[in-house]
N, C-alpha and C positions, 0 to 999 in steps of 0.2 A: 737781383732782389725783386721780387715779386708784389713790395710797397713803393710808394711814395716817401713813406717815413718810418724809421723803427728807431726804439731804443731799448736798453736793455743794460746792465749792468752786469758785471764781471766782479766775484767774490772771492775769496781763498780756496775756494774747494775748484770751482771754472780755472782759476788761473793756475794752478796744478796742475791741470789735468793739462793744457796749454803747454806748461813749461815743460810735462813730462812728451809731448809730441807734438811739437811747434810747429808742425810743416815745412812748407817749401814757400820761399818768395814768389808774388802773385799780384795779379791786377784785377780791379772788378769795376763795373760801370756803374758804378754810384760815389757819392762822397761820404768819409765817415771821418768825424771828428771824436776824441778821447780825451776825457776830462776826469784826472786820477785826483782821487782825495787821497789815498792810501796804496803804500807799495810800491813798484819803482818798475819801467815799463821799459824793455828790449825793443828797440825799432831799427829794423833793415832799411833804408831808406836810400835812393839818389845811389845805390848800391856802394851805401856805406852805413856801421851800423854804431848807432847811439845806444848809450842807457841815460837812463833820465828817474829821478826820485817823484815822488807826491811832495806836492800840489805841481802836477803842471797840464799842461793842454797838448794834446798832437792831431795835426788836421792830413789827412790823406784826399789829393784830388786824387780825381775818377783817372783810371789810367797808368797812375804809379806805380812801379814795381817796388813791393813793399812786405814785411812781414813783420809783428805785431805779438810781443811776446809780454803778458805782463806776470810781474813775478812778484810772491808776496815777502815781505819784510818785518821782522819780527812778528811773523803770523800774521800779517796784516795784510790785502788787498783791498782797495775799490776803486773801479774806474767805471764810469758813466761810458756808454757808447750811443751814437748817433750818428746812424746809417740814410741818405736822404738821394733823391734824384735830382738831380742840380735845375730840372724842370719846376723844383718845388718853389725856390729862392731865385728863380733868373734876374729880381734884382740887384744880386749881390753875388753870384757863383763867380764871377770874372773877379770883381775884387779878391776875393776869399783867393784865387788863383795866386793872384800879385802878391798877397798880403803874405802866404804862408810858402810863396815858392821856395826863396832857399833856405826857408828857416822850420821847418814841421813842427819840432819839435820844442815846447816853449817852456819854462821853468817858469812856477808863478809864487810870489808869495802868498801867504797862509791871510788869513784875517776877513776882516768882510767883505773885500769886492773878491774872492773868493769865492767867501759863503754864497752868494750874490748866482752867481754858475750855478752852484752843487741845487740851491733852489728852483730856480731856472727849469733846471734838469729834471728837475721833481715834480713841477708844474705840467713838462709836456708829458713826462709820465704817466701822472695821474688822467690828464687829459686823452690820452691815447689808450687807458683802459676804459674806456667810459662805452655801455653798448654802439653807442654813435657818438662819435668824437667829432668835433668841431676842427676840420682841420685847419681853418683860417685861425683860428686862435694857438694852433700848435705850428704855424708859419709865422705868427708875429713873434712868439718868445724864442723862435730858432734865431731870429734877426737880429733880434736883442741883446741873445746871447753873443754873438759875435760882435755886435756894437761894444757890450762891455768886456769881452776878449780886447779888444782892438785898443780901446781905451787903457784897460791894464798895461798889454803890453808896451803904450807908447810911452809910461809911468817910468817902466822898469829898466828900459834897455836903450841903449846907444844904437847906435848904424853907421856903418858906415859911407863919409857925405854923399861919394859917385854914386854908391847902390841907392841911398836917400834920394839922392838928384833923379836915376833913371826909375825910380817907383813914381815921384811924383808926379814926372812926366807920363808914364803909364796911367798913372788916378787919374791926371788932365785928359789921355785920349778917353777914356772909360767914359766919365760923362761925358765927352764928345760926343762918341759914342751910341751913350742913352738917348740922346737926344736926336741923334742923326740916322741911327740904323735900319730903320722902315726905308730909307729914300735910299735913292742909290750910286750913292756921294761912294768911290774910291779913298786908296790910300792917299795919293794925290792934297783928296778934302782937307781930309784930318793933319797932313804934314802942313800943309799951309797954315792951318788952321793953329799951330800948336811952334809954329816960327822954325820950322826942320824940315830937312830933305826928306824925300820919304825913304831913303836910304837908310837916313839914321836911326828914324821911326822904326824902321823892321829889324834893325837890329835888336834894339830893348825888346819887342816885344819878343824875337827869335830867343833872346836870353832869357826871359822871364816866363813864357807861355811855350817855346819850341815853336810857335806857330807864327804863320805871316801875318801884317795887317790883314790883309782881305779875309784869310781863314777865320781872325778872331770876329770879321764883320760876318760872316756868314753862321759862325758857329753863333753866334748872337741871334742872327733871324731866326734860327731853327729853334734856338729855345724858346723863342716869344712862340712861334707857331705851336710846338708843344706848350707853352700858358694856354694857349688860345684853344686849341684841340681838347685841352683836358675842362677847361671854364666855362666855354659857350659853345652855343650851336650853329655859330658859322660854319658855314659851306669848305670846304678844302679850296673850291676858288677865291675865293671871298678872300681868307687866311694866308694865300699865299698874293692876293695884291697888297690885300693894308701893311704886308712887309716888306712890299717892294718888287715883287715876282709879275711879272708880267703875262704870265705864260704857269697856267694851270701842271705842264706835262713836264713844263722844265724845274718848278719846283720840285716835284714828286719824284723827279731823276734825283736831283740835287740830297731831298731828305732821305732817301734809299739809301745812297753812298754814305752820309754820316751816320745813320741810322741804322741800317741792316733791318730796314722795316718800310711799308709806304705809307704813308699819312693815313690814310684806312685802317690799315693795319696797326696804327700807334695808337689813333682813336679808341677802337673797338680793345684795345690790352685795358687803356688805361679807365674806358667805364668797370669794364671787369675790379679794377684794383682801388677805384672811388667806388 
């Protein structure tokens, strides 16, 4: 994706043409959330595949193999789409991770916190046709939106306790986390820190993220470096000590490998795309 943010809506006549050549299951390096008011949506997922009716939500992280069929019902489709760089929200992309891992796809009921989304949606919309769009203001209603996702869904649905038990504990590393991630505290830290071995630590997060503590510490720095890259004009050395890097040559090793890009090179995409 060649944005920071897109949105865009799926009708009767797009979700035809969809259901008549669905493709092939796929991964892309962005997050894209779907929020149907109308019509009932096909989703491949965790390589297994759901249908789901209107009103519901489906969030795909960056990475997923996944395929996305929505199909209309009594003539009827709409689904909100919202395509974004996980760079955009690094407040909140680790949660959103936790939040929707084994669950994508959510059934919501109809009524006003509902409505509440389908508005939402319409706001960053309108905001994002505008000749010069404010994109601090189409980052705070993205936030929002998932505040009252998040909220809905804890209305509607049960969990089960252990799964309940090892998210919470994952929400407790997160803020750890936010507060910790510039310095350069190990897993170790955070297992201390949260009354567990760091054994048991890597497990939840292995179960929930596929990744290690340390991976999820470092995937963390490199987002803020990407905040940072795309927001100010600090220096690439500067950016990689206020995160903890010590060593100008070793970050720029480190962000190439997750990146497939060097901090220059990320720079220089992302003036192009602001």
């Amino acid at each position: 994706m060649d944005r920071l943010i897109k949105i865009f809506e799926v009708l009767p006549e797009e979700a035809d043409k969809i259901t008549s050549d669905p493709g092939h299951p796929h991964q892309h390096d962005f997050e894209e959330l779907l929020i149907g008011t109308e019509g009932v949506l096909e989703h491949f997922i965790d390589f297994k595949s759901e249908q789901i009716e209107a009103p519901f939500i489906s969030f795909v992280t960056k990475g997923k193999v996944h395929r996305v069929v929505p199909k209309t019902k009594d003539g009827k489709c709409h689904v909100w789409g919202i395509r974004f760089k996980s760079e955009f929200i690094p407040e909140t992309a680790f949660h959103l991770y936790s939040f929707f891992n084994n669950e994508a796809n959510i059934a919501l009921h109809g009524g006003a916190c509902f409505n509440r989304l389908v508005q939402t949606c319409e706001m960053m919309h309108d905001e994002l046709q505008q000749e010069d769009p404010d994109l601090s203001v189409v980052k705070h209603l993205l936030s929002a939106l998932f505040v009252m996702i998040e909220s809905d869904r804890a209305k509607s649905h049960d969990f089960d306790i252990q799964e309940a038990s090892q998210n919470k504990t994952f929400t407790q590393f997160l803020k750890l986390l936010e507060d910790n991630y510039k310095h350069n505290d190990g897993v170790e830290f955070y297992a201390e820190q949260l009354h567990m071995t760091s054994r048991n630590l890597n497990q939840i997060t292995h179960k929930l993220l596929h990744q290690s503590v340390s991976e999820i510490i470092e995937t963390r720095k490199l987002m803020e470096a990407k905040r940072l890259m795309t927001s100010t004009d600090k220096t690439i050395s500067e950016i990689a000590f206020e995160i903890g890097y010590n060593e100008k040559s070793y970050f720029s090793k480190v962000f190439k490998k997750k990146s497939g890009q060097t901090p220059t090179e990320f720079r220089e995409e992302m003036k192009k795309l602001i």
